[in-house]
C-alpha positions as a Markdown table, in Angstrom:
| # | Residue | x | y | z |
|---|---|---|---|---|
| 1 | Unk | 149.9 | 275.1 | 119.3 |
| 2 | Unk | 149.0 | 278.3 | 117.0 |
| 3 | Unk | 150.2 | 277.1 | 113.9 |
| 4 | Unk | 151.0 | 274.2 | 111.8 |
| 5 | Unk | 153.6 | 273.8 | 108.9 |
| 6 | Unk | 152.2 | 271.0 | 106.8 |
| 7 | Unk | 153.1 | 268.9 | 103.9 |
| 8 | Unk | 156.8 | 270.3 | 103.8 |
| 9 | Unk | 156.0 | 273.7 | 103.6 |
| 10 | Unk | 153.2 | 274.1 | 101.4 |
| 11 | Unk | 150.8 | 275.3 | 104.0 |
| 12 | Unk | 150.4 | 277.1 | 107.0 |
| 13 | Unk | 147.0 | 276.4 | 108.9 |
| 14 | Unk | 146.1 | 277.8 | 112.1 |
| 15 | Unk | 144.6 | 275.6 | 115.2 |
| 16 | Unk | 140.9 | 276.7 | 114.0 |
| 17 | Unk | 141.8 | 275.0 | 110.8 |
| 18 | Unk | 142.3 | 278.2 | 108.4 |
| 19 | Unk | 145.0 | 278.0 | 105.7 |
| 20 | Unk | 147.4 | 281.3 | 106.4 |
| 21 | Unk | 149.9 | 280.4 | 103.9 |
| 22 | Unk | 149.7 | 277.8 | 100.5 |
| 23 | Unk | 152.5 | 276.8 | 97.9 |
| 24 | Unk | 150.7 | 274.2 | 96.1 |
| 25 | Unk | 151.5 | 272.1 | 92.9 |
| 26 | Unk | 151.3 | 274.1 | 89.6 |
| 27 | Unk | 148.2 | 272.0 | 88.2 |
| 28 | Unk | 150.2 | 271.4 | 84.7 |
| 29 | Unk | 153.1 | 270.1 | 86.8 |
| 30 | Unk | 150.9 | 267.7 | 89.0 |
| 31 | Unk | 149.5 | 266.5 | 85.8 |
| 32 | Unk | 152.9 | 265.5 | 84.1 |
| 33 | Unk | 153.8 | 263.5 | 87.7 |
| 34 | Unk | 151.1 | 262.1 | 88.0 |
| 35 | Unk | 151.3 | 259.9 | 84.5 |
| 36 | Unk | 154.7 | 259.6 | 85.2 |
| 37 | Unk | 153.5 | 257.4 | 88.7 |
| 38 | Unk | 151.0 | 255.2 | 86.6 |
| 39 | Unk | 153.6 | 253.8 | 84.8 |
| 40 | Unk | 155.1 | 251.9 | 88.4 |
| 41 | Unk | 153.7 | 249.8 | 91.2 |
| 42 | Unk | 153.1 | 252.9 | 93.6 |
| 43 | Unk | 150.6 | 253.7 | 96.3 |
| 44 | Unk | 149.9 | 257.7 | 95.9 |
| 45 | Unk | 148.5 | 259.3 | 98.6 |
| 46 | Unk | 147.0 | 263.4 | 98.6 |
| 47 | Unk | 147.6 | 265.9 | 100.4 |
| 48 | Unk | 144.8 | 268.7 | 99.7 |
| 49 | Unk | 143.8 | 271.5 | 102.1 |
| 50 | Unk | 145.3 | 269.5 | 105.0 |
| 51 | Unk | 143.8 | 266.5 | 104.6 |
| 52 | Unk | 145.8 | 263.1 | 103.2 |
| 53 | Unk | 143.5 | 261.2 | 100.5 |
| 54 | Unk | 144.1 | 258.0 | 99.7 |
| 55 | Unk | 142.8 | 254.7 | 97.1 |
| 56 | Unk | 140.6 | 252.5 | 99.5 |
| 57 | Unk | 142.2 | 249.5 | 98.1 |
| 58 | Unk | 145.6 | 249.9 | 99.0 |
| 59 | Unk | 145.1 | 250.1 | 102.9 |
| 60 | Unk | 145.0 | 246.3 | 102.5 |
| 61 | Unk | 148.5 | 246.0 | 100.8 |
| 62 | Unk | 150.6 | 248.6 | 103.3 |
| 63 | Unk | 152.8 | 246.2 | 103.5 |
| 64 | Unk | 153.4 | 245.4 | 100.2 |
| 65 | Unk | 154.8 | 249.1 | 99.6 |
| 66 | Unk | 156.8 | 249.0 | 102.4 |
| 67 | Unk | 155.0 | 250.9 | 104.9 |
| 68 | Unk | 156.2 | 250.4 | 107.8 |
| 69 | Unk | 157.5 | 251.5 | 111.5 |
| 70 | Unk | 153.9 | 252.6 | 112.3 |
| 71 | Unk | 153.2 | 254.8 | 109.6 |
| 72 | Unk | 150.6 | 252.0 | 108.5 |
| 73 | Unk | 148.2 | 253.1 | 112.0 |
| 74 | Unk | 149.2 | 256.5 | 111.2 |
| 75 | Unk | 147.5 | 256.0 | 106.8 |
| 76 | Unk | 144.5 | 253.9 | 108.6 |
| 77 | Unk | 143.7 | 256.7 | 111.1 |
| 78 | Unk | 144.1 | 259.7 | 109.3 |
| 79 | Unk | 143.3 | 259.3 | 105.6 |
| 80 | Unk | 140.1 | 259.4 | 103.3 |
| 81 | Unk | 139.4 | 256.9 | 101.4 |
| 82 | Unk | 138.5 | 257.0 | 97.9 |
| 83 | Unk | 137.7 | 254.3 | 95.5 |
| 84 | Unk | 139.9 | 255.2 | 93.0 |
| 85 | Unk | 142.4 | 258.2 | 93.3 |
| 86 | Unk | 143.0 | 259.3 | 89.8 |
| 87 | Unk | 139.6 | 259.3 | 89.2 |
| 88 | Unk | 139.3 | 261.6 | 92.5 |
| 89 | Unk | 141.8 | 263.7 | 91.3 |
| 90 | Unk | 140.6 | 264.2 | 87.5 |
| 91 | Unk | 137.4 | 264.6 | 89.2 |
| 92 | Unk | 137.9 | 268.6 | 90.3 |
| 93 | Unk | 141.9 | 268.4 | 89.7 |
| 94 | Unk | 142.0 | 270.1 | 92.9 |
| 95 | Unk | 145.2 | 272.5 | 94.2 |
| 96 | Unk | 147.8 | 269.8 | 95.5 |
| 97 | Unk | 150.3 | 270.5 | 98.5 |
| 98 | Unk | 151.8 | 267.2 | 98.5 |
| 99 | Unk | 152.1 | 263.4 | 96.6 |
| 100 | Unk | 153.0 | 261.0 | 99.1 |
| 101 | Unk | 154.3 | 258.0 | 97.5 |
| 102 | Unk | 154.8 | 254.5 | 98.6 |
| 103 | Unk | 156.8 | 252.2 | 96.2 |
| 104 | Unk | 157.1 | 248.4 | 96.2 |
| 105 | Unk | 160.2 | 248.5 | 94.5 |
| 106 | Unk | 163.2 | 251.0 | 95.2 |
| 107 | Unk | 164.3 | 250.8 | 91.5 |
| 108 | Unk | 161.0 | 251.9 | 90.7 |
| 109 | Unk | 161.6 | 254.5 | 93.4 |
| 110 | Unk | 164.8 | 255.9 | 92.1 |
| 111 | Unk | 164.6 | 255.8 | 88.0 |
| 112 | Unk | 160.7 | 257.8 | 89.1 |
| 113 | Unk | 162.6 | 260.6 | 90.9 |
| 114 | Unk | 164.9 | 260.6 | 88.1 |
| 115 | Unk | 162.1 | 261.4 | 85.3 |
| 116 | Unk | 160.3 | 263.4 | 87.9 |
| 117 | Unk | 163.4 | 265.6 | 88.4 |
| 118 | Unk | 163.6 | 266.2 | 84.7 |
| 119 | Unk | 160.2 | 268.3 | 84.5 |
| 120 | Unk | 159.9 | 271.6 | 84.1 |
| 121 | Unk | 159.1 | 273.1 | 86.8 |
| 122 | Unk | 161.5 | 271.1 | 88.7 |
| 123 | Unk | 159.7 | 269.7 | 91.7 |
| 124 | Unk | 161.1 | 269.7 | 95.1 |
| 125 | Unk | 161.3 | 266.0 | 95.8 |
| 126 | Unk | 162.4 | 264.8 | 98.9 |
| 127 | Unk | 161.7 | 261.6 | 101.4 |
| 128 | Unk | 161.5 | 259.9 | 105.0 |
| 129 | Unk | 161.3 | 256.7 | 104.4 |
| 130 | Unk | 163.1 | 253.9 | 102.7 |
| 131 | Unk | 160.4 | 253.5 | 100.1 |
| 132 | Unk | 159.0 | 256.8 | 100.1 |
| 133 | Unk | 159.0 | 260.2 | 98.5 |
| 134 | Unk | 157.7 | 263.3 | 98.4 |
| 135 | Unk | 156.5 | 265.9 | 96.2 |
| 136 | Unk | 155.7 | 269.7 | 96.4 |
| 137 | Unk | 155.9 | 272.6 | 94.2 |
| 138 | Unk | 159.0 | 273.7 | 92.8 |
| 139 | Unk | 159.6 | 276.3 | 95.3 |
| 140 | Unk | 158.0 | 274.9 | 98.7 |
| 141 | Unk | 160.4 | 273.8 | 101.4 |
| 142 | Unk | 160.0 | 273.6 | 105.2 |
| 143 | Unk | 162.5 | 276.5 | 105.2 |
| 144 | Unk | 160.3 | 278.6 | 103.2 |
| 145 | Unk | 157.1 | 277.8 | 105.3 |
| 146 | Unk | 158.8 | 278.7 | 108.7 |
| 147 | Unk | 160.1 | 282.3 | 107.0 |
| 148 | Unk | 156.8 | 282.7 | 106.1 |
| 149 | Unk | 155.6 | 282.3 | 109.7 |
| 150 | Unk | 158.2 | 283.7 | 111.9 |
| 151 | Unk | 158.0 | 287.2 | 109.6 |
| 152 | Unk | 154.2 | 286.9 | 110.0 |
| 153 | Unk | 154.7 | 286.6 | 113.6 |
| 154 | Unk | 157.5 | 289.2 | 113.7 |
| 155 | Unk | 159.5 | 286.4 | 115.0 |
| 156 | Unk | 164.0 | 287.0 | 114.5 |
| 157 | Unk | 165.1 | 283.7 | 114.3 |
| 158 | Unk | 167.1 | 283.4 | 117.0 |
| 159 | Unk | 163.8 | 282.9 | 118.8 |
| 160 | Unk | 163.1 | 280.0 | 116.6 |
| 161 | Unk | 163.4 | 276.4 | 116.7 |
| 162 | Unk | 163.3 | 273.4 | 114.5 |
| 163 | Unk | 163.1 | 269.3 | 115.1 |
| 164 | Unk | 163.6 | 267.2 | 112.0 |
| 165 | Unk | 165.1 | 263.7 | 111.3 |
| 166 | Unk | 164.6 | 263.6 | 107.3 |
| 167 | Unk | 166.0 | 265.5 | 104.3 |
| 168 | Unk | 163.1 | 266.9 | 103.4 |
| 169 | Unk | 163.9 | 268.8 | 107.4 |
| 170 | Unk | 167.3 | 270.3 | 105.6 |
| 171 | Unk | 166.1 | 274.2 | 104.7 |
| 172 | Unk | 164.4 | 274.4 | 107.6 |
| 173 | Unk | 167.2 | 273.4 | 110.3 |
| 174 | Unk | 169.7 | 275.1 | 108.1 |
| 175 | Unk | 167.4 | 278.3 | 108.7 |
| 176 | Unk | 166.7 | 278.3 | 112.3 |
């Protein structure tokens, strides 16, 4: 594998690990989501230059937010841990390609996307869990990141082809 589409189209990074394409957060829009979250009982979780970023803390209460179906080995293997996320974040406010949320509660989960979707920028929201979702910029989609990459690679797309099981896979099957 040459390439990699990550965090649902907001970056392309090659097998040596360099970022080829980005459509991260606009950092005012990040901002506003993220005190929207801290009003609910949510685990975030960030996705920055490829790597997921996560609160120490809540790797002890996966199941609590509903993590599940092995996700939980995939957050314990994969993720660095930081003591306290928002403090991480407000640290360097560093570009963001994705929040990863886990909810407790799927009211939570639904009136959230509802004030979420009412910013402007609109976000692209999407999700692939039960108690999930996902945010990226207001223009990032999988669709968009495997354009990118198939025009890079000079690529028509009926030599392309796409494997999802989500809705957050919907622009990019609908394009291949």
């Amino acid at each position: 594998i040459k390439y990699y589409i990550t965090s649902n189209g907001s970056s392309i990074i090659t097998s040596s690990g360099n970022i080829i394409y980005s459509d991260t957060i606009e950092k005012d829009l990040a901002a506003k989501t993220l005190d929207i979250l801290s009003e609910y009982d949510v685990m975030i979780d960030l996705y920055i230059n490829g790597m997921g970023y996560m609160q120490s803390s809540d790797i002890e209460k996966l199941g609590h937010y509903n993590v599940t179906d092995g996700f939980d080995n995939v957050l314990k293997s994969s993720r660095i841990m930081k003591d306290n996320i928002m403090d991480f974040y407000h640290e360097d406010t560093p570009e963001l390609e994705k929040i990863n949320l886990f909810f407790a509660d799927k009211r939570e989960r639904s009136e959230a996307i509802y004030r979420i979707s009412r910013l402007d920028p609109e976000p692209k929201v999407a999700y692939s869990m039960d108690y999930n979702l996902e945010i990226t910029s207001s223009t990032c989609s999988k669709g968009q990141g495997l354009n990118f990459l198939s025009n890079l690679l000079e690529l028509h797309m009926s030599e392309v082809m796409a494997i999802g099981d989500s809705n957050n896979d919907i622009s990019m099957l609908k394009l291949a």
